[in-house]
Backbone as numpy.savetxt, mean C-alpha at the origin, in Angstrom:
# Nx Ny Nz CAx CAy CAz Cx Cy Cz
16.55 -3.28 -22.18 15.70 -2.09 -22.18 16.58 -0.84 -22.18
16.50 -0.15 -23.18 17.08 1.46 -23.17 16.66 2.06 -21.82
17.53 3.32 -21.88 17.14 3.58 -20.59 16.09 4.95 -20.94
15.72 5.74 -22.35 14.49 5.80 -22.45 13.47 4.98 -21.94
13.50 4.00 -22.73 12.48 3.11 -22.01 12.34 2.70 -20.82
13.74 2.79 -20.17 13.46 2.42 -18.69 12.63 3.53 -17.83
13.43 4.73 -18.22 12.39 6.29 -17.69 10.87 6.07 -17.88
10.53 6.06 -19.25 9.21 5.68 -19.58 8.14 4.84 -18.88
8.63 3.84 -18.90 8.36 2.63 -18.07 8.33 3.09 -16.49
8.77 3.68 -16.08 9.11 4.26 -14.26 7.87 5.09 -14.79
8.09 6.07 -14.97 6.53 7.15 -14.73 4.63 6.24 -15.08
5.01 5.36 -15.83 3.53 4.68 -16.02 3.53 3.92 -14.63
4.76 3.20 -14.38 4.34 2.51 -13.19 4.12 3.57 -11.75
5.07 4.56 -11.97 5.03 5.61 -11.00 3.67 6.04 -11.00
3.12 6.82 -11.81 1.57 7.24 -11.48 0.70 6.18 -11.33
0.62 4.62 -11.42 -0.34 3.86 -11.07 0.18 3.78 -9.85
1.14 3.73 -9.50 1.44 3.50 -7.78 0.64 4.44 -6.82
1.25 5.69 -7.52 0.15 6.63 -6.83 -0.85 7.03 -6.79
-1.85 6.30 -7.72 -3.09 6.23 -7.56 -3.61 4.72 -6.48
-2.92 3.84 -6.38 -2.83 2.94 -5.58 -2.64 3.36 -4.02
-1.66 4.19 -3.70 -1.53 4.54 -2.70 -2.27 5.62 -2.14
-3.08 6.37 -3.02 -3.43 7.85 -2.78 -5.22 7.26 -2.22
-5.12 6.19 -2.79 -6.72 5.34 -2.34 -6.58 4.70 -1.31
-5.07 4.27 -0.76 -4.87 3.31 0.18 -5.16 4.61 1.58
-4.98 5.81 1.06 -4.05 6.39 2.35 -5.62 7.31 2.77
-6.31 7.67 1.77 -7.55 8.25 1.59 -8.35 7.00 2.76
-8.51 6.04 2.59 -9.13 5.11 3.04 -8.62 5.08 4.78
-7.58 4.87 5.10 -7.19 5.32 6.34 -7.78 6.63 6.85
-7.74 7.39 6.40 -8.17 9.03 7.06 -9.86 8.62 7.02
-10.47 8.17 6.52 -12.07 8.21 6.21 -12.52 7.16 7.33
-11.88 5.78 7.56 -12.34 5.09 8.36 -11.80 5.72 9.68
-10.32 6.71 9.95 -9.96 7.26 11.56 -11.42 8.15 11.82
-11.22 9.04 10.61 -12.63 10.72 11.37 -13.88 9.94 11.88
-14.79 8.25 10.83 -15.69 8.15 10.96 -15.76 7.36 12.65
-14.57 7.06 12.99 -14.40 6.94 14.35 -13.84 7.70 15.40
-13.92 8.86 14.92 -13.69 9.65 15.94 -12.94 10.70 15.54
-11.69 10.34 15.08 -10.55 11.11 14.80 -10.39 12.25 13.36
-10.28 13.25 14.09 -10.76 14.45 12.79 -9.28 14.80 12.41
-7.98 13.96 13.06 -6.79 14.73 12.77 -6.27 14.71 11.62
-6.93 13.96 10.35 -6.46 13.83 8.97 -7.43 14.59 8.36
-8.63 14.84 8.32 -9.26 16.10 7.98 -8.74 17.30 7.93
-8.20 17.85 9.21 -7.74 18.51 9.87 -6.26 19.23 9.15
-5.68 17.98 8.85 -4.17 18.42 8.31 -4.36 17.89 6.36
-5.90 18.04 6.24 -5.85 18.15 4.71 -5.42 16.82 3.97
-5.39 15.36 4.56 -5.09 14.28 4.26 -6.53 13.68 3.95
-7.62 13.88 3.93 -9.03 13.15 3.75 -9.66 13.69 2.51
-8.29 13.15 1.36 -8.76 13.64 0.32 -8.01 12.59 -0.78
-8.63 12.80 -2.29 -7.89 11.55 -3.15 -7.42 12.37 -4.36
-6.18 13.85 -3.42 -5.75 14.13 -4.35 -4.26 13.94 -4.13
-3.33 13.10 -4.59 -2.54 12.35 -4.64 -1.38 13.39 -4.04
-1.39 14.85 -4.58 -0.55 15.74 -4.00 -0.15 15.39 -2.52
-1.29 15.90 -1.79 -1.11 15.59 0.11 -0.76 14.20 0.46
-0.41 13.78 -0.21 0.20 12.12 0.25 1.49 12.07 -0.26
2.13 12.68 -0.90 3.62 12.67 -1.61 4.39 12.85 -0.34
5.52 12.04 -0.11 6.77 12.61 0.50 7.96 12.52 -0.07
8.87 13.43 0.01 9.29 13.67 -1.16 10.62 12.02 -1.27
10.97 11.59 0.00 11.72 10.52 -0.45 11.42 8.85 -0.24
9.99 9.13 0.18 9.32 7.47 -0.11 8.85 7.27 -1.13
8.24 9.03 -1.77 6.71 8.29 -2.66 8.18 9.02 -4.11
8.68 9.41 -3.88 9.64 9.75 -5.45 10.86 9.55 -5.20
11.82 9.18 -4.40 12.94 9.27 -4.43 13.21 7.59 -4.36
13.20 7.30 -3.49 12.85 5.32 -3.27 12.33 4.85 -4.39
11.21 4.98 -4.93 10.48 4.33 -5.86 11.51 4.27 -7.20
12.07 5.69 -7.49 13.39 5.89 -8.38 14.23 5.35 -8.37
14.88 5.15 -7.44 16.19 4.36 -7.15 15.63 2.91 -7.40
14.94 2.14 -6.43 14.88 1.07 -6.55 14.56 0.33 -8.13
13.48 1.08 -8.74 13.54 0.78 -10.45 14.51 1.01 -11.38
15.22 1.92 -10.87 16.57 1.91 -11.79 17.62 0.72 -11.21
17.90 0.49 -10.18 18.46 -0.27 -9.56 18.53 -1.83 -10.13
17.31 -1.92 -10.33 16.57 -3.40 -10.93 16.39 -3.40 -12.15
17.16 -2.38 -13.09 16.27 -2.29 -14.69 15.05 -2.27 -14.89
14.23 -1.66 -13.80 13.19 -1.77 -14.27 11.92 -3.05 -13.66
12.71 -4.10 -13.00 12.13 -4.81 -12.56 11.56 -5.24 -11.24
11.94 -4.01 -10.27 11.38 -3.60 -9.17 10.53 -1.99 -8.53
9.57 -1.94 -8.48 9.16 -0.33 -8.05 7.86 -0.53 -6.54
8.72 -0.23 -5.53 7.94 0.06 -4.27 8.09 1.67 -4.03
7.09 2.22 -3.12 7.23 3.45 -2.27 6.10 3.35 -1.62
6.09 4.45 -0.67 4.73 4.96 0.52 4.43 6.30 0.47
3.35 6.01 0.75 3.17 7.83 0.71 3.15 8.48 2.36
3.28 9.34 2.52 2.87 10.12 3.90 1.69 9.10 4.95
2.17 8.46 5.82 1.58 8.17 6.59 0.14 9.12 7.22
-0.69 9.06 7.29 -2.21 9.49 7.77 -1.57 9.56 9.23
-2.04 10.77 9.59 -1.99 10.84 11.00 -2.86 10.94 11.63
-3.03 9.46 12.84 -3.83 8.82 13.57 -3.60 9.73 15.18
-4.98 10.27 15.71 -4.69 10.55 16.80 -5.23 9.67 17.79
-4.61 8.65 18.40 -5.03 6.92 18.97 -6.15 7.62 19.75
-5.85 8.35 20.80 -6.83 8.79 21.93 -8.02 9.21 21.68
-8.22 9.64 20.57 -9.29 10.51 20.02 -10.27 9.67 19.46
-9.91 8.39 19.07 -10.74 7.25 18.38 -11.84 6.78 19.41
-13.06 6.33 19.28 -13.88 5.73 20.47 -14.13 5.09 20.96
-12.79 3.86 20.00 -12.57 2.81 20.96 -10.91 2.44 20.64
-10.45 3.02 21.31 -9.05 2.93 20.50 -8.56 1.42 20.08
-9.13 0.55 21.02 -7.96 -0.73 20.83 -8.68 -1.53 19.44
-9.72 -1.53 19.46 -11.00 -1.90 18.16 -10.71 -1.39 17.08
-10.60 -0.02 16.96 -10.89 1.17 16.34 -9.47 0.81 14.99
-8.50 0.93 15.66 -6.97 1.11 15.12 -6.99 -0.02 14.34
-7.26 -1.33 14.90 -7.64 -2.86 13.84 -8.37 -2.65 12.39
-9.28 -2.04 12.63 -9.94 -1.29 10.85 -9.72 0.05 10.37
-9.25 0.46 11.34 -7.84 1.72 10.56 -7.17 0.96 9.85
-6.40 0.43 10.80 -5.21 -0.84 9.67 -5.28 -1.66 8.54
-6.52 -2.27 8.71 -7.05 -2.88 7.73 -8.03 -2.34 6.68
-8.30 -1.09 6.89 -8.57 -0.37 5.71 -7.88 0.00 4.24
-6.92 0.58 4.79 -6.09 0.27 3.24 -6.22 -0.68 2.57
-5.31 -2.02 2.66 -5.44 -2.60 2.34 -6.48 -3.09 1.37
-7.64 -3.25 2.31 -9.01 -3.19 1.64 -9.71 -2.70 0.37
-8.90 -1.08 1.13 -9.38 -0.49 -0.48 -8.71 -0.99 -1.76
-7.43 -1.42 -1.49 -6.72 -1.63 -2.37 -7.61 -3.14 -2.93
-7.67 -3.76 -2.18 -8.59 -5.36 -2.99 -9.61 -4.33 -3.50
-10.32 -3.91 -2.97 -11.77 -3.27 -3.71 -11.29 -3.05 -5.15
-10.56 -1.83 -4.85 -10.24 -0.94 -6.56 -9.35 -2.28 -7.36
-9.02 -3.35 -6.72 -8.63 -4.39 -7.60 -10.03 -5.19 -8.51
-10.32 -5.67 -7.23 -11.91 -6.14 -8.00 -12.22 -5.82 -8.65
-12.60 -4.37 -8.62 -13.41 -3.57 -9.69 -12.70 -3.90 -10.84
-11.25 -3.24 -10.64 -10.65 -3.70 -12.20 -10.70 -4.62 -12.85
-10.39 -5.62 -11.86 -10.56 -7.45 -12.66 -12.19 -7.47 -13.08
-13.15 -6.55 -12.88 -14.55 -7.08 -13.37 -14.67 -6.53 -14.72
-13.70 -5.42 -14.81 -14.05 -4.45 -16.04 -13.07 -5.05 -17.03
-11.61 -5.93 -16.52 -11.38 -6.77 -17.46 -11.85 -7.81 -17.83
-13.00 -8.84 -16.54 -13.50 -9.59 -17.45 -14.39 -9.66 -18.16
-15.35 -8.25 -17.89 -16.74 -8.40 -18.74 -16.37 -6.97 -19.66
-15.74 -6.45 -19.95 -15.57 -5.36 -21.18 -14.17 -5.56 -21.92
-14.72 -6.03 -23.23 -13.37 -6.04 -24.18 -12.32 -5.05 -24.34
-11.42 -5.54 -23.66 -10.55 -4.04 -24.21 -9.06 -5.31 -24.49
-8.44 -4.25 -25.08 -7.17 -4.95 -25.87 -5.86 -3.48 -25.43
-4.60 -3.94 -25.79 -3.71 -2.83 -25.98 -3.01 -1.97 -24.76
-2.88 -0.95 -24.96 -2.32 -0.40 -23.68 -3.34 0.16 -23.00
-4.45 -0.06 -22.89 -5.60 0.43 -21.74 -5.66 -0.77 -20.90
-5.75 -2.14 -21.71 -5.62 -3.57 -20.69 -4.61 -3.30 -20.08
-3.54 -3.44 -20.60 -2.10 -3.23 -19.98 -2.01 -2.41 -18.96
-2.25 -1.51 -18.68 -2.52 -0.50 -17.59 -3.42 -0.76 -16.59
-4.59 -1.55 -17.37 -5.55 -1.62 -15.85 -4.66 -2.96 -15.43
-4.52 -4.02 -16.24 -3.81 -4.92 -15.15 -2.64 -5.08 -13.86
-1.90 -3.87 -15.05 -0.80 -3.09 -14.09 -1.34 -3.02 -13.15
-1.93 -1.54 -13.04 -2.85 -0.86 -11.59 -3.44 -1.86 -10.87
-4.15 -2.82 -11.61 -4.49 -4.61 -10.62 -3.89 -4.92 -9.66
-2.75 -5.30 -10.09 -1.05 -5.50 -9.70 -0.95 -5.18 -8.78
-0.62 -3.62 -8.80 0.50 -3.19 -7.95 -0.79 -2.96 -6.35
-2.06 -2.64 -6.89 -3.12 -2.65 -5.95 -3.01 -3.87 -5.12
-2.94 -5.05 -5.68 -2.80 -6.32 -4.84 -1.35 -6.40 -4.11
-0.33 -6.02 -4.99 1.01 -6.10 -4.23 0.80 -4.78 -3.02
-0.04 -3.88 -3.21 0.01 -2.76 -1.86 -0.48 -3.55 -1.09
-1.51 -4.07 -1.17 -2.39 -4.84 0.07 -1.88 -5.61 0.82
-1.22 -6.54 -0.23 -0.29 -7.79 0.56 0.68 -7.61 1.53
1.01 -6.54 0.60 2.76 -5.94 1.75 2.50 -4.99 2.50
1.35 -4.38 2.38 0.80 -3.67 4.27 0.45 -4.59 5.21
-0.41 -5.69 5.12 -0.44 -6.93 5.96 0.11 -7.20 6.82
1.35 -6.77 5.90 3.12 -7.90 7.03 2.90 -7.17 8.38
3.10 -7.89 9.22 2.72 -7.25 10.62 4.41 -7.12 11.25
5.06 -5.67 10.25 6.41 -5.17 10.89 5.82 -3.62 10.62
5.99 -3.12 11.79 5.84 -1.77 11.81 6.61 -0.91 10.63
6.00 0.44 10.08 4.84 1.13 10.31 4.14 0.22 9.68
3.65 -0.72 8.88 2.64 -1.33 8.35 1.83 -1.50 8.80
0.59 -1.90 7.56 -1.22 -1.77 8.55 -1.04 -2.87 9.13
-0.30 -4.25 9.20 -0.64 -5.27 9.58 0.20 -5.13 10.92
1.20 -4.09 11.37 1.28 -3.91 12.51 0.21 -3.54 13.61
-0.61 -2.16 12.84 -1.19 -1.50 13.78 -2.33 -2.79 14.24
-3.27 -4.09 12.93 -3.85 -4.70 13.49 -3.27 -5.36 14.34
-2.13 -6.19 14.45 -1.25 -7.09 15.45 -1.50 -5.82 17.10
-1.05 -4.70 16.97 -1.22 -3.88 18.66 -2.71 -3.68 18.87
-3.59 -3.42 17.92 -5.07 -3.76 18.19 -4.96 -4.83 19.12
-4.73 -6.21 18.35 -5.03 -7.53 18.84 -4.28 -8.02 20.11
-3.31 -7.35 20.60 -2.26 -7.55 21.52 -2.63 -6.87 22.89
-2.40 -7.55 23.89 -2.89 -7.07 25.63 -1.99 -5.55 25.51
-2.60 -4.51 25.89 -1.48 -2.69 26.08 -0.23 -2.83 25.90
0.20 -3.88 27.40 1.55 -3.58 27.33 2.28 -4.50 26.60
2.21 -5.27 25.78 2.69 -5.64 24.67 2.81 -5.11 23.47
1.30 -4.49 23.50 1.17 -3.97 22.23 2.40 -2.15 22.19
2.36 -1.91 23.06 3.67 -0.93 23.56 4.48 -1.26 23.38
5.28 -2.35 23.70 6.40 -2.93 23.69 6.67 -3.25 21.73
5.84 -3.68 21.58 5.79 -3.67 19.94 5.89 -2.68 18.79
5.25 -2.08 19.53 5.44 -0.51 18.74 6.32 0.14 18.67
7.24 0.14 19.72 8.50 0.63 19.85 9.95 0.23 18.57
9.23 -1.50 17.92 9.56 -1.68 17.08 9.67 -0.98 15.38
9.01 0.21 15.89 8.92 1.08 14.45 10.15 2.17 13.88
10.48 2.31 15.28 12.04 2.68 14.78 13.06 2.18 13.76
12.89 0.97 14.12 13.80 -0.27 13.10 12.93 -0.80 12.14
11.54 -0.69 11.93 11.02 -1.37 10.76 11.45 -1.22 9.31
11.65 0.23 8.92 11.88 -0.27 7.33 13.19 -0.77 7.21
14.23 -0.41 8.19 16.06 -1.69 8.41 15.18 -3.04 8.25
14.53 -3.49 8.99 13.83 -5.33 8.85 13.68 -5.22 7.60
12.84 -4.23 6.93 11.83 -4.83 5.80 12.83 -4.78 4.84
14.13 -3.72 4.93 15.10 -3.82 3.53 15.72 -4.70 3.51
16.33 -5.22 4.95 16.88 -6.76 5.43 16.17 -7.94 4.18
14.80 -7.62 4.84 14.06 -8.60 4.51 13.62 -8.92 2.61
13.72 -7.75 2.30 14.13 -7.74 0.66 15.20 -7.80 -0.04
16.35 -7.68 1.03 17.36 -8.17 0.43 17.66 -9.77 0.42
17.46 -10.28 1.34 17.16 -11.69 1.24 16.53 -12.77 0.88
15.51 -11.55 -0.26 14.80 -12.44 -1.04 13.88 -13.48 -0.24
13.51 -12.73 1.21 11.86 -13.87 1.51 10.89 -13.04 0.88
10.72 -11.70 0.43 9.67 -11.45 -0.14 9.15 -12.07 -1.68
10.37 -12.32 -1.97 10.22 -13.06 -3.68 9.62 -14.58 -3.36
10.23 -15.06 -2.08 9.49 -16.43 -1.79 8.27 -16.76 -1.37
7.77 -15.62 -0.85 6.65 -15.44 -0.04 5.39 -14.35 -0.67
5.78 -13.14 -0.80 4.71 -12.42 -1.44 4.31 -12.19 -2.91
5.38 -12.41 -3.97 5.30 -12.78 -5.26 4.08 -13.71 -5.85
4.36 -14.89 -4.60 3.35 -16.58 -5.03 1.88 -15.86 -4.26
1.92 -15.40 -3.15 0.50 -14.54 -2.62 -0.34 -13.88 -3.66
0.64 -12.96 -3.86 0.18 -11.74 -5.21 -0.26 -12.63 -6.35
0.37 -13.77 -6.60 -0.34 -14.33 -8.21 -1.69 -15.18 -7.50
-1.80 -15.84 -6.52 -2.73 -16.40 -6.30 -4.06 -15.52 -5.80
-3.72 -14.16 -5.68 -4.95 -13.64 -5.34 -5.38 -13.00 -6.67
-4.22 -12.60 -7.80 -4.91 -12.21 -8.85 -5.53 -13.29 -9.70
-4.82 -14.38 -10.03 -5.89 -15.48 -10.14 -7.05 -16.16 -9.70
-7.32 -15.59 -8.37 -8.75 -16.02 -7.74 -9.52 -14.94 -8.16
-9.35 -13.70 -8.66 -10.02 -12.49 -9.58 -10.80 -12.98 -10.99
-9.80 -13.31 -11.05 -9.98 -13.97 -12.62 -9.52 -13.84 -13.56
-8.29 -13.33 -13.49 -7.92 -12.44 -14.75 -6.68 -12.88 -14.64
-5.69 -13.75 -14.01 -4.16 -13.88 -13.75 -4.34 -15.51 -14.97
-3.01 -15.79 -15.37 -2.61 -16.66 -15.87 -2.57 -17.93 -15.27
């Protein structure tokens, strides 16, 4: 691949990411306010305009590197974490479990949808190509918020589910989470583990090979 093409290739996948994430992060702020918490309203995050979710070296600088890095054959980032005010929720320990698991969610939703509009409307070319993409990377967001290593949603459900002072003691683990998770991609358990996830849930859609 030229490295035109490699640029090229980065910005299509780049703006489906961020429409992936800008729904993931929207979805967090909508399920905190409707429980209580107005602090993402508040700071202009309860919205699905992709701007207020940019930071400038998760959601563009990371995502860059790592696709050039790979030719092309790797692209992760995050956007601005939603800011959760725990106390403010009305049931905090409940509450934070479908905070967490909201993203995610949305992300299967806006997958679904796509896999329905690929299987019942003909389309061919680079419009398929794109929605399957956006499929994709929607299912790969979901999967890899799950992982229950802090900041991830599948942390905050794990301190939901955990007695206080554990769930304290756990949290404290967020300092060191993205060191684990780069650990953990460098060692290739994510290729063993979330790769085979990701194809088996887009094949239970209907639309995977």
């Amino acid at each position: 691949m030229s490295f035109l093409n490699l640029i090229v290739s980065f910005f299509i996948s780049f703006a489906l990411l961020l429409i992936a994430m800008t729904v993931h992060e929207f979805a967090h702020g909508l399920v905190a306010y409707r429980r209580g918490d107005s602090t993402a309203r508040l700071s202009g995050r309860l919205t699905l305009n992709p701007l207020a979710h940019i930071d400038p070296f998760w959601t563009l600088l990371l995502p860059l590197i790592l696709f050039l890095s790979t030719s092309g054959r790797f692209v992760f980032g995050a956007a601005k974490p939603v800011p959760i005010n725990y106390w403010a929720l009305k049931n905090p320990k409940r509450d934070i479990i479908w905070i967490g698991l909201s993203g995610p969610l949305a992300n299967l939703i806006l997958a679904l949808i796509i896999a329905g509009v690929l299987k019942f409307i003909p389309l061919s070319g680079i419009l398929a190509y794109l929605l399957f993409h956006l499929l994709t990377i929607n299912v790969i967001l979901a999967i890899f918020n799950l992982i229950p290593i802090p900041p991830l949603d599948g942390s905050r459900v794990l301190m939901g589910l955990l007695p206080a002072e554990l769930s304290e003691q756990y949290a404290n683990l967020e300092r060191y989470g993205f060191i684990i998770l780069f650990v953990f991609i460098w060692l290739g358990i994510f290729d063993r583990i979330l790769w085979p996830l990701v194809g088996l849930v887009i094949r239970m859609m209907g639309v995977g090979s």
